[in-house]
LUMGUVO-395983 format. One record per residue (C-alpha): residue number from 0; x, y, z. Coordinates in Angstrom, 2 decimals. Example, Ala and Ser with C-alpha at 12.3 -4.5 7.8 and 13.67 -1.06 7.14 Angstrom:
<pts>
{nr 0&u 12.30&v -4.50&w 7.80}
{nr 1&u 13.67&v -1.06&w 7.14}
</pts>
This chain:
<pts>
{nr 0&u 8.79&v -42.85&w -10.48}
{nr 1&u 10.69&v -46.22&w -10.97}
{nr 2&u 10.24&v -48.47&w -8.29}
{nr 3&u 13.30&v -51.77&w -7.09}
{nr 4&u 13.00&v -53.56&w -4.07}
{nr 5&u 10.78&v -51.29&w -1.99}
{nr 6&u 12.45&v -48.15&w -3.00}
{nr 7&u 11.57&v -44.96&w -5.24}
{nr 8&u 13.93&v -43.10&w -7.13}
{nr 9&u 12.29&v -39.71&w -8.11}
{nr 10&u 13.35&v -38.30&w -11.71}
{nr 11&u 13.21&v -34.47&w -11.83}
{nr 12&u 13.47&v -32.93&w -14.99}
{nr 13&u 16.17&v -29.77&w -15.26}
{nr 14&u 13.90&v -27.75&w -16.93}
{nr 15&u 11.09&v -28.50&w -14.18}
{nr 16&u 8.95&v -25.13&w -13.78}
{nr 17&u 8.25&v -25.15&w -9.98}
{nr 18&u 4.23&v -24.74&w -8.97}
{nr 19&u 3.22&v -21.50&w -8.44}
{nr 20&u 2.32&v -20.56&w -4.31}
{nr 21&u -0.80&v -21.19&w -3.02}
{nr 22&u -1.14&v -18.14&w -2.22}
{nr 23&u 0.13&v -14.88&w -3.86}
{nr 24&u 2.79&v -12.48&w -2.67}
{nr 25&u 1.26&v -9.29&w -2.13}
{nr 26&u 3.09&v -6.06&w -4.09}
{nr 27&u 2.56&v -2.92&w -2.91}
{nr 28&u 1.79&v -0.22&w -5.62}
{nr 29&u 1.38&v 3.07&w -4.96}
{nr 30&u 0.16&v 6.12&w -7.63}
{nr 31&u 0.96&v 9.20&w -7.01}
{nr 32&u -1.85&v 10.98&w -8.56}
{nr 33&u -3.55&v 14.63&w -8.75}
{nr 34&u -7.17&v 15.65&w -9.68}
{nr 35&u -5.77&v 18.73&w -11.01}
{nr 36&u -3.65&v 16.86&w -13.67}
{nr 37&u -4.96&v 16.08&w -17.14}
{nr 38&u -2.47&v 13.44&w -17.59}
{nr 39&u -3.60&v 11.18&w -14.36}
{nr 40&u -6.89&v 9.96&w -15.20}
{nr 41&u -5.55&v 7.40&w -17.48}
{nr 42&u -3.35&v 6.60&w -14.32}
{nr 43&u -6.20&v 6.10&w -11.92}
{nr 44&u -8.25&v 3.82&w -14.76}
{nr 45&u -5.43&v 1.76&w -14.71}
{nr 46&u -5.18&v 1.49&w -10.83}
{nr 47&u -9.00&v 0.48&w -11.08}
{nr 48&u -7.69&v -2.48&w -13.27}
{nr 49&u -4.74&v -3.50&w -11.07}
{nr 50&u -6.09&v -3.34&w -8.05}
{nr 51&u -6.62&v -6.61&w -6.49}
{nr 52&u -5.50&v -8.10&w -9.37}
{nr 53&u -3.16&v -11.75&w -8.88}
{nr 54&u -0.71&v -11.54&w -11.67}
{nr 55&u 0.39&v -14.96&w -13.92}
{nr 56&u 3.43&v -14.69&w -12.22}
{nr 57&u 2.43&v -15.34&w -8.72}
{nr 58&u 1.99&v -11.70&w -7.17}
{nr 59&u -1.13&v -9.96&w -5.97}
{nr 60&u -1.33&v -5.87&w -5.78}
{nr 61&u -2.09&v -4.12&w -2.93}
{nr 62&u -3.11&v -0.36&w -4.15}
{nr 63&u -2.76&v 2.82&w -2.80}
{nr 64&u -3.81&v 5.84&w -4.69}
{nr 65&u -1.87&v 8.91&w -3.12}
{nr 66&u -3.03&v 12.58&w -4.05}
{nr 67&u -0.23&v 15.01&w -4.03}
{nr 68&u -0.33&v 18.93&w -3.43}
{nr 69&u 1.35&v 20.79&w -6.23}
{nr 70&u -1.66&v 20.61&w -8.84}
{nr 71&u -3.78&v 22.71&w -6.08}
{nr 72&u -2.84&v 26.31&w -7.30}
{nr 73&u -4.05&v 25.61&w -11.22}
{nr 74&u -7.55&v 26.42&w -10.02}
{nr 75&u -8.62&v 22.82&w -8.43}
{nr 76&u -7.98&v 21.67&w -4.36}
{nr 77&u -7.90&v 18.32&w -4.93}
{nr 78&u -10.14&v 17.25&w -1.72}
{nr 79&u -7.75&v 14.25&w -1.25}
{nr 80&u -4.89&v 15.55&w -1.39}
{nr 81&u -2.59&v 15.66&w 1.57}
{nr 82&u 1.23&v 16.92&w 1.67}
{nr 83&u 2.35&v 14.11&w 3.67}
{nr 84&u 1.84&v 12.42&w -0.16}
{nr 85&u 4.03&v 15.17&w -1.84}
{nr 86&u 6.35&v 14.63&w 0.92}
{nr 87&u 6.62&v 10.74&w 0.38}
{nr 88&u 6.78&v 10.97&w -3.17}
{nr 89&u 9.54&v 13.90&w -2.86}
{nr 90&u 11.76&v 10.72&w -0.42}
{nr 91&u 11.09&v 8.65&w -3.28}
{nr 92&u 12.71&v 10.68&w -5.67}
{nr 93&u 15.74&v 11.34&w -3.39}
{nr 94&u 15.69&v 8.13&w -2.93}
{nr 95&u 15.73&v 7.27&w -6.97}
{nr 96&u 18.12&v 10.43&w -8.10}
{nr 97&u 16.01&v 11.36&w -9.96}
{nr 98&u 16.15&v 14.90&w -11.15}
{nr 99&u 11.98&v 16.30&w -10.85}
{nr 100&u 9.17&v 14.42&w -9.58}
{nr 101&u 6.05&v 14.13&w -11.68}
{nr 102&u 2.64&v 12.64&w -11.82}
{nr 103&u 1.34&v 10.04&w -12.80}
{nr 104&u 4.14&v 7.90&w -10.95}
{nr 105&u 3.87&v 4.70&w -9.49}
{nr 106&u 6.39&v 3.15&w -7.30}
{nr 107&u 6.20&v -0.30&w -6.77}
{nr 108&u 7.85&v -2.18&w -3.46}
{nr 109&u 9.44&v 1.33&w -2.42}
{nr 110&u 11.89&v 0.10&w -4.26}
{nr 111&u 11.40&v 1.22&w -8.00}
{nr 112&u 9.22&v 4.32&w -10.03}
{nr 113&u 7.75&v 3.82&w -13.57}
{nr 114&u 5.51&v 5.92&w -15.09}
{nr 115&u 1.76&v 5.25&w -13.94}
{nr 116&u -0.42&v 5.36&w -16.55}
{nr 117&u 1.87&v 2.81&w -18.34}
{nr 118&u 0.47&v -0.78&w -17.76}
{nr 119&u 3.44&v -2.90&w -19.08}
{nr 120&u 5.96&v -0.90&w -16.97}
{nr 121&u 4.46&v -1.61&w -14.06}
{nr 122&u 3.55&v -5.19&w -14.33}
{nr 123&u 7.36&v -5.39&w -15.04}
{nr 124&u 8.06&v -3.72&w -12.15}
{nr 125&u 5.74&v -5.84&w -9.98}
{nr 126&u 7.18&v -9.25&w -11.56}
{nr 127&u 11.13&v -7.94&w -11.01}
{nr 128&u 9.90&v -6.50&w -7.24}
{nr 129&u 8.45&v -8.97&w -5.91}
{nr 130&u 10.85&v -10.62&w -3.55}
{nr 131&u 9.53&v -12.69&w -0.81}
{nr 132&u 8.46&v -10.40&w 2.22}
{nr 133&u 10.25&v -12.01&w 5.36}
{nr 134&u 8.09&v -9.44&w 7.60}
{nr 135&u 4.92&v -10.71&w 8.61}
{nr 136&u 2.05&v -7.93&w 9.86}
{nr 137&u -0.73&v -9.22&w 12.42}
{nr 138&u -3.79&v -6.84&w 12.83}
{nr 139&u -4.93&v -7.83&w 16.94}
{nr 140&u -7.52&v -5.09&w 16.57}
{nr 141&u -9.31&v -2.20&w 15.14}
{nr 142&u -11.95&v 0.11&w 16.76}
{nr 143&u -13.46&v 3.37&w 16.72}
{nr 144&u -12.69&v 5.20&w 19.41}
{nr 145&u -14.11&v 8.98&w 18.83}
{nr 146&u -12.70&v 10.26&w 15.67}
{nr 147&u -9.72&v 8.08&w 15.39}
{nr 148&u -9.72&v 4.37&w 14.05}
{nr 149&u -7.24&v 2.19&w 17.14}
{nr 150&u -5.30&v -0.03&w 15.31}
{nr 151&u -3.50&v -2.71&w 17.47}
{nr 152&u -1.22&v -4.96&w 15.14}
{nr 153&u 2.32&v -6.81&w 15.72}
{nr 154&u 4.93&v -7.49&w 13.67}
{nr 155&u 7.41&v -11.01&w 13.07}
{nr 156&u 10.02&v -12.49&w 10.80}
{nr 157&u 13.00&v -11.37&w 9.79}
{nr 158&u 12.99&v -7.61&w 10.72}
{nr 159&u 16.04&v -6.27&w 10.49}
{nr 160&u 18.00&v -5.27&w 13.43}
{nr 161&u 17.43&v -1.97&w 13.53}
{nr 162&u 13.99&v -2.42&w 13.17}
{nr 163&u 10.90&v -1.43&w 10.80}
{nr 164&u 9.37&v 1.53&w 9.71}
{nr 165&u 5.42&v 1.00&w 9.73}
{nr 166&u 2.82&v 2.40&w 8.11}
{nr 167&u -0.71&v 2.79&w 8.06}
{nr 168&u -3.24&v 4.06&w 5.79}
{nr 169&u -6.98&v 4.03&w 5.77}
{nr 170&u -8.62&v 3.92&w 1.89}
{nr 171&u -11.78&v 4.20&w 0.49}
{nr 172&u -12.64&v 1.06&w -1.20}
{nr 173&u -13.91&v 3.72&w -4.68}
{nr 174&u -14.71&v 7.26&w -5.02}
{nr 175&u -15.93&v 9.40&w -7.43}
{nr 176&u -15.63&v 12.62&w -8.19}
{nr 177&u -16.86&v 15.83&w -10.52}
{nr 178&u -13.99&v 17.84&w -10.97}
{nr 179&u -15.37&v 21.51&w -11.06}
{nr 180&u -12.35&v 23.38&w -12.17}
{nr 181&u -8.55&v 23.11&w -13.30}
{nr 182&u -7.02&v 21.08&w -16.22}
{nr 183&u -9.89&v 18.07&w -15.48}
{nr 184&u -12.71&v 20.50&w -15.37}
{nr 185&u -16.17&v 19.07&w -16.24}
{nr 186&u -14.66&v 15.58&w -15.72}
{nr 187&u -16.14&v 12.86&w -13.73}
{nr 188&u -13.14&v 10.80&w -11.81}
{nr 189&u -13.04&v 7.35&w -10.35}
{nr 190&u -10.40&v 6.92&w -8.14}
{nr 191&u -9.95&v 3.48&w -6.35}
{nr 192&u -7.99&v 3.15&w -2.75}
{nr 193&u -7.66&v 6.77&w -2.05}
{nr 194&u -6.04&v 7.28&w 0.93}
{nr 195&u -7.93&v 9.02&w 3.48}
{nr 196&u -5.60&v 9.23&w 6.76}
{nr 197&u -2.10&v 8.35&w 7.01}
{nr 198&u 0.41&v 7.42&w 9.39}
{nr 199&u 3.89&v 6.35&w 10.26}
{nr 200&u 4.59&v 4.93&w 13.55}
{nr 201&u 7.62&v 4.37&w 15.65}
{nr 202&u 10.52&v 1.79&w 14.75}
{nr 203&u 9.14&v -2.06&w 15.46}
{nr 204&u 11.39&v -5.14&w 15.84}
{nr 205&u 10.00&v -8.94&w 15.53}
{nr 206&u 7.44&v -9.82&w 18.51}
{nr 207&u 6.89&v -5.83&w 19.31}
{nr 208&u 3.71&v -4.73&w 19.54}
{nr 209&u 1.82&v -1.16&w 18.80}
{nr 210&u -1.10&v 0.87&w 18.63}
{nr 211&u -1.21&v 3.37&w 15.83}
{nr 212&u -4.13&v 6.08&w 15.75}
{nr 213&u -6.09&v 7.13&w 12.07}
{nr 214&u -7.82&v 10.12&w 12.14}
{nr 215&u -11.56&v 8.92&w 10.47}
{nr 216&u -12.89&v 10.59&w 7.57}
{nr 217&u -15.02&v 13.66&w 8.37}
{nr 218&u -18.36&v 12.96&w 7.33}
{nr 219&u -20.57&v 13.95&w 5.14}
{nr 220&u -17.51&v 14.45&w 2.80}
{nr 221&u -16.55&v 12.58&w -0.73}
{nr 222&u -18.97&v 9.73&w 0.71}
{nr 223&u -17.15&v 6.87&w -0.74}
{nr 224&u -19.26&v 4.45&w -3.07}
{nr 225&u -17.97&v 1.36&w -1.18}
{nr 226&u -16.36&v 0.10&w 1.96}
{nr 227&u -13.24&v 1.17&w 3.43}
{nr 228&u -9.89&v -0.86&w 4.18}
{nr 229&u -6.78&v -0.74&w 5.87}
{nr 230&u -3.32&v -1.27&w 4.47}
{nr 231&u -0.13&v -1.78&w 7.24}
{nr 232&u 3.06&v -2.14&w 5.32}
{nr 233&u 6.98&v -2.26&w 6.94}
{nr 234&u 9.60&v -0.48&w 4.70}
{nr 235&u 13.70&v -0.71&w 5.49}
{nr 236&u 14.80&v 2.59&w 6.76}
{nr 237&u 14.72&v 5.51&w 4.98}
{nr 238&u 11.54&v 4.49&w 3.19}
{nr 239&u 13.29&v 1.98&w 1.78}
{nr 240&u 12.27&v -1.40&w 0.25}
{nr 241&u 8.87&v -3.10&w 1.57}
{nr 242&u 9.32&v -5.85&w 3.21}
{nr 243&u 5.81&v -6.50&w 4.79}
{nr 244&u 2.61&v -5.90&w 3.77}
{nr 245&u -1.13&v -6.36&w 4.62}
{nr 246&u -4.47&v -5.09&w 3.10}
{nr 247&u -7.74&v -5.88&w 5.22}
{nr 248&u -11.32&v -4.66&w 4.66}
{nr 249&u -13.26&v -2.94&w 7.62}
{nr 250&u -16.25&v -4.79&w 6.72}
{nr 251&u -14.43&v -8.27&w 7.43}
{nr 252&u -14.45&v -8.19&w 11.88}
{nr 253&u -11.14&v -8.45&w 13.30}
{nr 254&u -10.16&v -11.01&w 16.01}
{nr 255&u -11.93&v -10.65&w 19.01}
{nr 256&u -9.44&v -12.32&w 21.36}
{nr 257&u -6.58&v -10.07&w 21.70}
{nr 258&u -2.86&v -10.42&w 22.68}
{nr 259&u -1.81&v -8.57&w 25.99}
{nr 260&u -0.85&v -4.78&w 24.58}
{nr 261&u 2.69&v -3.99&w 24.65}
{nr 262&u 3.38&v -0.57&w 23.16}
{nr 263&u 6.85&v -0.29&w 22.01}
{nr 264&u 9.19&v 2.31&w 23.43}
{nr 265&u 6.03&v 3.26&w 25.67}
{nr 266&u 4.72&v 5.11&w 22.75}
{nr 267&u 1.36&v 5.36&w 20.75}
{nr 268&u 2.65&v 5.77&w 16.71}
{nr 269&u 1.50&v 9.08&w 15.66}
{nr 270&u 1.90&v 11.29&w 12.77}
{nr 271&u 4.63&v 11.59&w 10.87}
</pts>
């Protein structure tokens, strides 16, 4: 700073680096993953590692591990798979052109797939991904009511005009699991944000509010070795690009004042 008469003249340097955020822009990765495949656990070992993690670079991964269907009929039903995951991953590829789908593949953002047991790749990905998110996701509430978790949340920013697509998916915080059969058989697994339930809701523009329903877990079944937590993300269209994203645990309470319900379209989100 050089100082004349009262006034300061700031120097800035051309080759300034600017500070990294205060806080971290969260990256959404998701594995598409199979019990039944020999090649995933390397995958999920590396999901253990990544989840959570806040990269150099100024990001901070939000995981989802999503267990597809097509392994089942080698001789192992993996217990969390779902075909709502081999559907999404089956957009994805549309979505990519890419010519066969395969596992382990993560797809970071919606926006790009790299192979998931391959940690460089994906950091890559995560670094080249992640664009601000101009959609901000507000959780009002979350209760069990019967079987279902209630989830009332609102969305802001700059949705785009057409609106949001939102999702919602309840994890288990870790799991693990003895496979008894198939390609992994006599193999302990550790899996890390499994998704449990799953939903999509209806199209949401800035200041709308919703109320999605999760089915819960049925218990006693693949108790989970931790907590749970709930991820919301928005995605452009067409399970497009992410452009909103929030991870909260279930242990952590949720406000307890709560914003006048307005359900958009006069509809509860349900399954997709």
């Amino acid at each position: 700073m050089i100082g004349g008469a009262g006034i300061g003249l700031a120097q800035t340097p051309a080759t300034a680096i600017p500070a990294p955020t205060s806080v971290p822009t969260p990256v959404l990765v998701e594995l598409f993953t199979s019990e039944g495949c020999s090649s995933c656990p390397p995958a999920d070992e590396l999901l253990q590692q990544l989840d959570g993690m806040k990269t150099v670079t100024g990001q901070s991964i939000i995981a989802l591990s999503e267990h597809v269907t097509y392994w089942n009929k080698l001789g192992w039903t993996d217990p969390f798979s779902s075909a709502a995951f081999s559907d999404r991953q089956n957009t994805y590829g549309e979505n990519f052109r890419m010519d066969e789908i395969y596992t382990p593949e993560v797809v970071v953002n919606g926006a790009q797939g790299v192979l998931g047991s391959d940690r460089a790749a994906i950091l890559a990905a995560v670094s080249f991904q992640a664009l601000p998110l101009p959609v901000t996701i507000q959780v009002l509430s979350a209760q069990a009511v019967g079987s279902n978790l209630m989830v009332e949340y609102m969305v802001s920013g700059k949705v785009p005009a057409a609106g949001a697509e939102i999702y919602a998916a309840l994890a288990d915080d870790k799991d693990t699991v003895l496979v008894e059969r198939g390609e992994n058989a006599g193999r302990t697994l550790t899996h890390v944000s499994a998704v449990r339930s799953f939903r999509k809701g209806v199209m949401l523009k800035a200041g709308e509010q919703s109320i999605i329903s999760l089915p819960l877990p049925v218990a006693p079944a693949l108790p989970s070795a931790g907590g749970q937590h709930l991820v919301l993300f928005a995605q452009v269209a067409g399970q497009g690009r992410v452009i909103g994203l929030l991870s909260q645990s279930l242990s952590v309470p949720f406000p307890t004042k709560r914003l006048k319900p307005v359900i958009a379209h006069g509809r509860t989100l349900g399954a997709r």
